[in-house]
N, C-alpha and C positions, 0 to 999 in steps of 0.2 A: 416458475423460477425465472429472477432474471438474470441475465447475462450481462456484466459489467469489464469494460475495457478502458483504462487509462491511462495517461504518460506522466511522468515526471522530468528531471534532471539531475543527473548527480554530477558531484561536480568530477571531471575526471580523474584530477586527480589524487582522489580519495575511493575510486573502483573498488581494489584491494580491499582496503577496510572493509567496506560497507558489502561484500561480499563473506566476507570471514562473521560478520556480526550476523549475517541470514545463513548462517550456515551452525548455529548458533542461537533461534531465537529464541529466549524466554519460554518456558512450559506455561505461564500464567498468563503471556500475551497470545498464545497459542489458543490455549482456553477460552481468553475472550472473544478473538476471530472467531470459534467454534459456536461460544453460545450469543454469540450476537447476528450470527445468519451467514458468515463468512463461508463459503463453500468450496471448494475446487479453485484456492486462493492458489495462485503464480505470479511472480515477476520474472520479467525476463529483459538483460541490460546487454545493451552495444556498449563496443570499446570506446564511445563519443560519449558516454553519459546516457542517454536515452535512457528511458527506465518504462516498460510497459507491464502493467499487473492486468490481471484478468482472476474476476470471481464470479459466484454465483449466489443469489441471495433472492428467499423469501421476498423482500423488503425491495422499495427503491434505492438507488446507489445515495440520496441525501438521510433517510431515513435508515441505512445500513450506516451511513457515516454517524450519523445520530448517535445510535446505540452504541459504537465504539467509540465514540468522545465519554460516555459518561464513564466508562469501563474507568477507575484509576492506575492501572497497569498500563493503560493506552496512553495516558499523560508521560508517563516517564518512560516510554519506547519513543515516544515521538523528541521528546528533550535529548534523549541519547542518540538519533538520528539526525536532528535539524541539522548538525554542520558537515552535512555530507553532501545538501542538497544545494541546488543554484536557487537564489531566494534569498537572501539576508536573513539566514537564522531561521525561517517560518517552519512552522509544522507540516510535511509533507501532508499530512492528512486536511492542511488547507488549502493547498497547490495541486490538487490532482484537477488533473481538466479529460474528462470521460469523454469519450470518441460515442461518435451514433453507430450503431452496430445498425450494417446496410444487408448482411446476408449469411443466414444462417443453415446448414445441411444438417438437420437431424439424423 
């Protein structure tokens, strides 16, 4: 299994929002996270925007991204989040920048 960690930005002030919409997501984009390798998915957001997810996947973090681009639930989860992100409009799913994971305590 690997271990994936990434950042993003949201824009600050759009927090709120975008906190109420994860607190709320979709049973279908749920679904696909699940059958597309997403495991022991977490974001976790500073009051500055920062945005860090952490999953677990079968798959490489490009080939986990793969399978949830094809998903079409995933197209219209991502259109309903671009404007929350810092990025003109892009699809968080194209702006994530994954951290090297330097140590791990089983």
């Amino acid at each position: 299994m690997n271990r994936v960690c990434f950042t993003l930005r949201v824009k600050p002030s759009s927090l709120d929002e975008y906190k109420t919409h994860h607190q709320r997501v979709w049973p279908e984009m749920l679904e696909a996270l699940s059958r597309t390798g997403w495991h022991n998915y977490s974001l976790f957001l500073r009051s500055d925007g920062l945005l860090v997810g952490y999953f677990e996947t079968p798959a490489s973090f490009e080939d986990a991204l793969a399978a949830m681009s094809s998903e079409p639930i995933n197209a219209k989860w991502q259109d309903l989040m671009a404007p929350f992100f810092e990025g003109a409009g892009e699809h968080a799913d194209q702006m994530m920048n994954q951290l090297e994971e330097i140590l791990h305590l089983p």
